[in-house]
C-alpha positions as CSV (number, residue, x, y, z in Angstrom):
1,X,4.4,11.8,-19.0
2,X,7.8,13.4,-18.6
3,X,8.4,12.0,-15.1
4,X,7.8,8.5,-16.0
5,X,10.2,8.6,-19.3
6,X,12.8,9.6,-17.0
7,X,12.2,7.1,-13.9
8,X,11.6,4.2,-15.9
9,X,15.0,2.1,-15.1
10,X,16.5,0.9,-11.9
11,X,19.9,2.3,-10.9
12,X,22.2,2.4,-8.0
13,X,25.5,4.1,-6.2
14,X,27.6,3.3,-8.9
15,X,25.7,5.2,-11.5
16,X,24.5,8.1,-9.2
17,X,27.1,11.0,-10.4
18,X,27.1,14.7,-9.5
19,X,28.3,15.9,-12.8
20,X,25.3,14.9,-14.9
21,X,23.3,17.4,-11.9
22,X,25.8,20.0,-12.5
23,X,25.6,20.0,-16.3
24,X,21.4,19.7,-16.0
25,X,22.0,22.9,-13.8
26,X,23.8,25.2,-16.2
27,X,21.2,24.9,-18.7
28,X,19.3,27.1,-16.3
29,X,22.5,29.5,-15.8
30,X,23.7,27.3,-12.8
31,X,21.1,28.5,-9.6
32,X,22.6,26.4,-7.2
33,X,25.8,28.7,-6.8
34,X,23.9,31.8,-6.1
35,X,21.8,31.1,-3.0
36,X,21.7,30.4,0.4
37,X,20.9,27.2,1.8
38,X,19.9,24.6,5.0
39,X,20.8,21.0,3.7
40,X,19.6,18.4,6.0
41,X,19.6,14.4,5.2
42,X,19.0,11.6,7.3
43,X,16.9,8.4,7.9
44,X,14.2,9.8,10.2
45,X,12.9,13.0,10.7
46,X,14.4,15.1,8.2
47,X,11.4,16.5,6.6
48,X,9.2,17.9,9.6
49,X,13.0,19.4,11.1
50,X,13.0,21.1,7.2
51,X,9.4,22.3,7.9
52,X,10.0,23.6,11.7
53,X,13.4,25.7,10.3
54,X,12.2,27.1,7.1
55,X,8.6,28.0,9.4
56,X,11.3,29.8,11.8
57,X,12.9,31.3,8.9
58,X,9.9,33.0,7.2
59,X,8.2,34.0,11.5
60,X,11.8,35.9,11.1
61,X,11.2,37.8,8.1
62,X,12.8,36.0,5.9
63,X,11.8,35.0,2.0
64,X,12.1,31.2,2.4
65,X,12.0,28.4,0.2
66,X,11.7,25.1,1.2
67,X,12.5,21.9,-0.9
68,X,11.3,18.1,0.4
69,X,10.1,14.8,-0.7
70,X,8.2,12.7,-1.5
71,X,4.5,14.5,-2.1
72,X,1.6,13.4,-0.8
73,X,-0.9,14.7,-3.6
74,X,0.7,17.1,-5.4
75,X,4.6,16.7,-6.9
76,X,4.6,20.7,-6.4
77,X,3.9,20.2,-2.1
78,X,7.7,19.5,-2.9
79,X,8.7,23.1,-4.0
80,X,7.4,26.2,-1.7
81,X,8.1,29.6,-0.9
82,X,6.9,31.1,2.2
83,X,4.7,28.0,2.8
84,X,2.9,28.2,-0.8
85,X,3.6,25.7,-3.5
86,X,4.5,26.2,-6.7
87,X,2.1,26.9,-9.0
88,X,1.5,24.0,-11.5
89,X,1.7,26.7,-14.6
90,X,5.4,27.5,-13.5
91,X,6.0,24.2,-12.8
92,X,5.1,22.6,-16.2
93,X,6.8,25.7,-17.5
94,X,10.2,25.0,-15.8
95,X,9.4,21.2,-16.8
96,X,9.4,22.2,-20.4
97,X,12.2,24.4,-19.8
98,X,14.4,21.4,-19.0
99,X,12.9,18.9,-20.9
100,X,14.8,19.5,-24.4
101,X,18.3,18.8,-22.6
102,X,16.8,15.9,-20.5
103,X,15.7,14.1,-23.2
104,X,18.3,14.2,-25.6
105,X,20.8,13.3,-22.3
106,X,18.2,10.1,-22.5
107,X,19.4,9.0,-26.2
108,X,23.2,9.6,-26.0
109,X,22.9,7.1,-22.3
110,X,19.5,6.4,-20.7
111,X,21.3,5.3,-17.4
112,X,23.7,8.6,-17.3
113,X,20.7,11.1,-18.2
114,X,19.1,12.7,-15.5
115,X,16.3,11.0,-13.1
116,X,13.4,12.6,-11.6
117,X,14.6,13.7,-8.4
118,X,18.1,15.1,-10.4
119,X,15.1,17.3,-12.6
120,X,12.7,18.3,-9.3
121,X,15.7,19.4,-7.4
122,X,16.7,21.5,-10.9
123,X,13.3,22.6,-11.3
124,X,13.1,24.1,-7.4
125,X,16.5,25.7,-7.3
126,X,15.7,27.5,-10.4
127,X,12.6,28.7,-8.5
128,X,14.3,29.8,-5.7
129,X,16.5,32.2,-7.6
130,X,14.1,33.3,-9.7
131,X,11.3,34.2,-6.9
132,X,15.1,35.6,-5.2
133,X,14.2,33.9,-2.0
134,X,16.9,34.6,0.8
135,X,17.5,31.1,1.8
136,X,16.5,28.0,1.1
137,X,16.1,24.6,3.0
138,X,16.9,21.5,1.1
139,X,16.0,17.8,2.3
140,X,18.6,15.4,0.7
141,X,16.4,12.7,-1.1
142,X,18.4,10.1,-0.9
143,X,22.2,8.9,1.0
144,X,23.9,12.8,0.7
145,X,27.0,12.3,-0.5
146,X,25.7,11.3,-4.4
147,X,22.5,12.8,-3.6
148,X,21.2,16.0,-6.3
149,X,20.7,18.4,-3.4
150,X,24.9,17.9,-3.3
151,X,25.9,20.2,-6.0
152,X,25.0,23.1,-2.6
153,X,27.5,25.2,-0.4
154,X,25.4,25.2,2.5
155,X,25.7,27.6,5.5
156,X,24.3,24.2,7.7
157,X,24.3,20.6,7.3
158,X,22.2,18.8,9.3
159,X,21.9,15.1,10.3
160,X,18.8,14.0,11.6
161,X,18.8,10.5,13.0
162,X,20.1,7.3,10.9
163,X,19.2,4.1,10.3
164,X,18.6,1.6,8.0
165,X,16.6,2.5,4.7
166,X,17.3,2.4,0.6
167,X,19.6,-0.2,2.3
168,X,20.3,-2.0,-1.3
169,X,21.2,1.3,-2.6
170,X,23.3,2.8,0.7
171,X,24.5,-0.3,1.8
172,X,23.8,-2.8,4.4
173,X,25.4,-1.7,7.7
174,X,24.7,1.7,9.7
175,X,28.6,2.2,9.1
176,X,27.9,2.0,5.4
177,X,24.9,4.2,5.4
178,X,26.5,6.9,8.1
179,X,29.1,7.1,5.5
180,X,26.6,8.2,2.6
181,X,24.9,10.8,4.6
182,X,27.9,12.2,6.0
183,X,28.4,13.2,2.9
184,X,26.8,16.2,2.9
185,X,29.3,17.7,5.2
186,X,31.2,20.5,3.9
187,X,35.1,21.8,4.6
188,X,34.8,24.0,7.8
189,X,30.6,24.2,7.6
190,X,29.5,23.6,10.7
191,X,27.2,20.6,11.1
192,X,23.9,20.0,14.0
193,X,23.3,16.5,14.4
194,X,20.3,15.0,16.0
195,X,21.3,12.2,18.8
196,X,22.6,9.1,16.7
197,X,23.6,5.7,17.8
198,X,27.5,4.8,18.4
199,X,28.1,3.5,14.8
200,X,26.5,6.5,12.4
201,X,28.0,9.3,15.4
202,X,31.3,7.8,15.0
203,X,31.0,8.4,11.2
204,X,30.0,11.7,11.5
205,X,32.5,13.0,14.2
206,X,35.5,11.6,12.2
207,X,33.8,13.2,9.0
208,X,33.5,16.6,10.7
209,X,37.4,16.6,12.3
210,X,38.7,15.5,8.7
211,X,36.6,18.5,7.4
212,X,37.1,20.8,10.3
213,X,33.5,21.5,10.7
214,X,32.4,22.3,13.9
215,X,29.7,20.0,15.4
216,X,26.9,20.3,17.4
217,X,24.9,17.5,19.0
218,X,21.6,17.1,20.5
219,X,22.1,15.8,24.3
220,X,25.3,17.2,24.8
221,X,25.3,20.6,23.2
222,X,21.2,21.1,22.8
223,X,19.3,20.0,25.5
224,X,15.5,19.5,25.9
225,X,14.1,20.2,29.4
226,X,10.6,20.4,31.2
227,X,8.8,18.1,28.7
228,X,4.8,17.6,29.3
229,X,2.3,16.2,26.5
230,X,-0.3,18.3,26.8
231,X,-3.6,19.6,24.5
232,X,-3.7,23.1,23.2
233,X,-6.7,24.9,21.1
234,X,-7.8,21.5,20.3
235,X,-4.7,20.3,19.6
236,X,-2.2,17.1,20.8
237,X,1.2,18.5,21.8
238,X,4.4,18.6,23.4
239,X,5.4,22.0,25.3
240,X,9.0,22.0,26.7
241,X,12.2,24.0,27.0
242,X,15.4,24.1,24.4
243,X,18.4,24.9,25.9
244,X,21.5,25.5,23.4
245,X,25.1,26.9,23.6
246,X,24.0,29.9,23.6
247,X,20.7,30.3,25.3
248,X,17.5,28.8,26.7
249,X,14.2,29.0,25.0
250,X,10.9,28.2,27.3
251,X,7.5,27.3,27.3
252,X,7.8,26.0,23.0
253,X,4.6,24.5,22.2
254,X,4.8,21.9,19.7
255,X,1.2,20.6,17.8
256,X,2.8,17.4,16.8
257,X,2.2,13.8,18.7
258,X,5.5,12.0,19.7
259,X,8.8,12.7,21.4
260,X,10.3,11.9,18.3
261,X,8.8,15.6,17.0
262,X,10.8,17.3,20.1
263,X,13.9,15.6,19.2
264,X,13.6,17.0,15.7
265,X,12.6,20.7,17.1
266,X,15.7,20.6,19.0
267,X,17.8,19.8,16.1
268,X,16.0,22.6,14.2
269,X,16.8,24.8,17.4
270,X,20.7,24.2,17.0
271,X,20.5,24.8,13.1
272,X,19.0,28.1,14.2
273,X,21.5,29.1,16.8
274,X,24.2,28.2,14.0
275,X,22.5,30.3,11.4
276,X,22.0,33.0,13.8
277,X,25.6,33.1,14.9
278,X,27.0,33.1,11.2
279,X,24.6,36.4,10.1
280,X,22.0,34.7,8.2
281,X,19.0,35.4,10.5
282,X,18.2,37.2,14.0
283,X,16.3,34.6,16.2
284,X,14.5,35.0,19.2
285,X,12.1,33.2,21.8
286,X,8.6,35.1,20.6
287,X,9.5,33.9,16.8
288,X,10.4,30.6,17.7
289,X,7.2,30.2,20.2
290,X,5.1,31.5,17.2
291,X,6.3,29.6,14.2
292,X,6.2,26.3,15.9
293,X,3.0,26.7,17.5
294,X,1.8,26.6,14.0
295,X,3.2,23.6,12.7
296,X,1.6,21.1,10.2
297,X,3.4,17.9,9.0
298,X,0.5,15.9,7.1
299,X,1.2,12.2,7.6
300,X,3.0,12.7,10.6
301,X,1.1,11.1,13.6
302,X,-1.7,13.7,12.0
303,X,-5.0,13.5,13.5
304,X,-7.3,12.8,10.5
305,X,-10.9,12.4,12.2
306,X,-12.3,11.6,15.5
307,X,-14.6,10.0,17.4
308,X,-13.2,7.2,16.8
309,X,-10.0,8.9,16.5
310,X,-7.7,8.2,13.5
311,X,-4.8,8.8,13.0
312,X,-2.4,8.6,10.0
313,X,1.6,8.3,9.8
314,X,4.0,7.4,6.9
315,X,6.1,5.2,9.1
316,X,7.8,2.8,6.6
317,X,11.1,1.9,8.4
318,X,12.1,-0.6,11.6
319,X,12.9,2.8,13.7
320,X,10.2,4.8,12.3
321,X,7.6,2.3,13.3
322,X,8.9,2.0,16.7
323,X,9.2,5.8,17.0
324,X,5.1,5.3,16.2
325,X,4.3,2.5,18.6
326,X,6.1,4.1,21.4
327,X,4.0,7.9,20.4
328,X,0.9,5.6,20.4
329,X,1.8,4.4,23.5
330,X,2.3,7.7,24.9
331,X,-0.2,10.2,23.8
332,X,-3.3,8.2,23.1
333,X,-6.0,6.9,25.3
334,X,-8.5,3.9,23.8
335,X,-9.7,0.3,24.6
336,X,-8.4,-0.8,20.8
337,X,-6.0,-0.5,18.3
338,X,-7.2,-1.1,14.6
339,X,-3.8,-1.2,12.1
340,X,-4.8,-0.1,8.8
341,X,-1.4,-1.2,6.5
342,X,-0.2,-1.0,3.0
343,X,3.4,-1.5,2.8
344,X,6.4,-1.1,-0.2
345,X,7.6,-5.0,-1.1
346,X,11.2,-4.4,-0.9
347,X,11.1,-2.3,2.9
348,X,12.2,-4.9,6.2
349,X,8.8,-6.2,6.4
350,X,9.2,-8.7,8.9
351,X,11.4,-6.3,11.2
352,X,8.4,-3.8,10.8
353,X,6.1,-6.0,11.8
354,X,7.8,-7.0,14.6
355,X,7.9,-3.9,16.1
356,X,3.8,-3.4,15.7
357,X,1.5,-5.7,14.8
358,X,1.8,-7.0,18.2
359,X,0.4,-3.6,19.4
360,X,-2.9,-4.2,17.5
361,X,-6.6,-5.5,18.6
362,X,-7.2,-5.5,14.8
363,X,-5.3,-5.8,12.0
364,X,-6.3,-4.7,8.5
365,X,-4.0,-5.1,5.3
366,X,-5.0,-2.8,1.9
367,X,-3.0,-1.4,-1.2
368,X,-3.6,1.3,-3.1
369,X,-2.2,-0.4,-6.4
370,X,1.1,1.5,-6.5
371,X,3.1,-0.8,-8.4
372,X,6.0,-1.0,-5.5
373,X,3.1,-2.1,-3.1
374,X,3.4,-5.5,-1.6
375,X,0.3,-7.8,-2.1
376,X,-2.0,-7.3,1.0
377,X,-2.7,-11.3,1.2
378,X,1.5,-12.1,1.2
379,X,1.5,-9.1,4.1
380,X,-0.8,-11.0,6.3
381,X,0.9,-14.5,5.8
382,X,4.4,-12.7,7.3
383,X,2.2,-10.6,9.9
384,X,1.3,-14.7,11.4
385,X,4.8,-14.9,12.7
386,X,3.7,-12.2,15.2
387,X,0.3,-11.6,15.1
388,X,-1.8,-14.0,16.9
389,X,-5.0,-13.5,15.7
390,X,-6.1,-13.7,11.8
391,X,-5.5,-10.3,9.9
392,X,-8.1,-9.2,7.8
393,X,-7.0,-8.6,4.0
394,X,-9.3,-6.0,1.6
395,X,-7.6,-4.8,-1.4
396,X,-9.4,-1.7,-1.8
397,X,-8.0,0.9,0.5
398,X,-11.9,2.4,0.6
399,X,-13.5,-0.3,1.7
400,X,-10.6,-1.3,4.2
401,X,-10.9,2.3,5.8
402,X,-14.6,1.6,5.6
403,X,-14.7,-1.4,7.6
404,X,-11.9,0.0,10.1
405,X,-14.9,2.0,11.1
406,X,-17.2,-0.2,11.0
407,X,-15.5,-2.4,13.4
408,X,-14.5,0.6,15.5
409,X,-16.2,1.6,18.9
410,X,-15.8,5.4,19.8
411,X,-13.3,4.5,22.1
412,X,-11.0,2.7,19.7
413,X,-8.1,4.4,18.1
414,X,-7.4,3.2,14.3
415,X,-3.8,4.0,12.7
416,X,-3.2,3.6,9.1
417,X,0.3,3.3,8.3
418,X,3.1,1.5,6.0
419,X,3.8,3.8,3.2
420,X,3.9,7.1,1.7
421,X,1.8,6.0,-1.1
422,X,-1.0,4.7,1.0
423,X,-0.8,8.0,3.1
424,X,-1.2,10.1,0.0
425,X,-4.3,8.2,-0.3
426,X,-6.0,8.4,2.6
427,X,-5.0,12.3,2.8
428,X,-7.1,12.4,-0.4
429,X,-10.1,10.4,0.7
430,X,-10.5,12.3,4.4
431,X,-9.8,15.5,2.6
């Protein structure tokens, strides 16, 4: 009940401000300034890079907490230490613990109160500091320079790659947008940015000479070499060599479908190196080998079931669902593709579709009933302008994933894809 009083109204840039985060802080004796912390934002990819450093961190010895978005399931997957979630005891606690403040914020100026993510983020730096975790690794939720997470001195920011998404929020152009996320860069903290396109790298190296913050970039100062897909205890995978500034680390073994996840290990590699050369943590190739060879990112390209395989991946952008098509493309062997979608109304959904629907034998359109969900009968009417044959629409997400299989051969691969919300979903239903 609490989270939907204080996400019930629309807002934007203009009305994003990091004071009402800072005054919501010191109600809770101001957390943020006594920790330390990895902030990473970015379009792409800035999730599973927060979940291969902070699985570095704690291989290393180190107490680690780790804040991302969204959930899947479960609003405290958002909010761990040492891989565990919060408990939902001290999470309603901490809720209540806030709640007072937030709500009389609410009647002086609904709009200037605090939102959801401003209280999650409050809620899981609290819990940091009081579980007195030695660092912890923050996923910006939104933009970076406005965003909740902003309030941080990091010892690292990180910029994973950018493109366009929240567009009507961080503006139109990858200039715009570059500009937002850049952001999070601090005066002389060094910065590790994944390989960006000309616009959003141009952003970012003027932001880090007006800041003097030193930066490192993947393809010029952190190189991946020796790449092979290969399958491991079961597992699809990547294993390759990293080589940074500083030195080279071999025969990395990564349980994660897609070049994409390499590129994002690489970045995570140079944040390492970084926090390594500033004190906060002794790296070396054995802890880096271990901790990534036990990677999970749920919804990532994750293997759900097989025979006929499926597979499941969040992939709600232009660039994240060509980062899927091309790791479909590469790792996966089948006669068909059956594209299971569900999609939010107000993402690119003719660029999306575009970039996939082409790919697909079969094409399947469900919701889940998330309000923000497009209707699955206007999806297939825009999916015509690139799909040849006729889609198939089934509003029930349990009797589309039904007749997915029933359609399959054991030779076919199915996807499901679109949306977080229709990931969370199918997490719960194979689970």
């Amino acid at each position: 009940m609490f989270r939907y009083k204080i996400t019930n109204y629309k807002y934007d840039v203009s009305n994003f401000n990091l004071k009402r985060m800072e005054k919501l802080l010191s109600t809770v004796g101001n957390p943020h300034k006594k920790g330390t912390y990895v902030h990473i934002t970015g379009t792409k990819g800035k999730g599973s890079t927060a979940i291969m450093i902070a699985s570095v961190l704690k291989e290393s010895g180190l107490k680690t907490g780790l804040f991302t978005s969204p959930h899947l399931l479960y609003l405290g997957e958002r909010i761990k230490v040492n891989d565990r979630m919060i408990s939902q005891k001290i999470l309603v606690q901490l809720v209540n613990e806030l709640k007072p403040y937030v709500e009389r914020e609410r009647l002086k100026n609904i709009i200037l109160s605090p939102t959801f993510f401003d209280t999650i983020t409050a809620i899981a730096l609290t819990y940091f500091e009081r579980k007195k975790v030695d660092i912890s690794v923050l996923e910006v939720g939104m933009g970076g320079r406005l965003d909740s997470t902003n309030v941080i001195l990091p010892q690292i920011s990180i910029i994973t790659p950018i493109g366009y998404d929240h567009t009507d929020t961080l503006g139109h152009t990858l200039d715009r947008i570059a500009y937002e996320k850049s952001g999070i860069i601090k005066e002389g903290i060094s910065v590790v940015s994944s390989a960006q396109k000309h616009e959003p790298l141009s952003i970012i190296s003027k932001t880090c000479k007006e800041k003097k913050a030193q930066l490192r970039l993947v393809g010029k100062d952190i190189l991946i070499t020796d790449s092979k897909k290969i399958r491991k205890n079961g597992l699809y995978g990547t294993e390759f060599t990293i080589s940074t500034w500083r030195k080279k680390y071999k025969n990395i073994f990564l349980p994660l479908v897609g070049q994409h996840q390499v590129e994002n290990c690489a970045t995570a590699i140079g944040a390492l190196e970084v926090l390594s050369e500033n004190g906060v943590v002794k790296i070396d190739n054995e802890k880096i080998i271990s901790a990534l060879a036990k990677i999970k990112c749920p919804a990532r390209i994750e293997v759900v079931s097989k025979k006929p395989l499926v597979i499941l991946d969040t992939a709600h952008t232009v660039s994240s669902m060509t980062v899927l098509r091309e790791s479909i493309k590469e790792n996966f062997t089948f006669k068909r593709l059956i594209l299971v979608m569900g999609m939010s109304g107000d993402k690119d959904i003719d660029g999306i579709f575009r970039e996939i629907t082409c790919t697909a034998d079969e094409l399947i359109f469900t919701r889940t009933h998330n309000p923000r969900e497009a209707e699955p009968k206007q999806l297939a009417l825009i999916a015509k302008r690139t799909y040849c044959k006729e889609p198939i629409v089934i509003e029930n997400i349990d009797d589309a994933l039904r007749e997915a299989e029933r359609i399959a051969d054991k030779d076919d691969l199915i996807c499901i894809t679109g949306s977080f919300y229709l990931a969370a979903k199918v997490e719960e239903i194979f689970n």
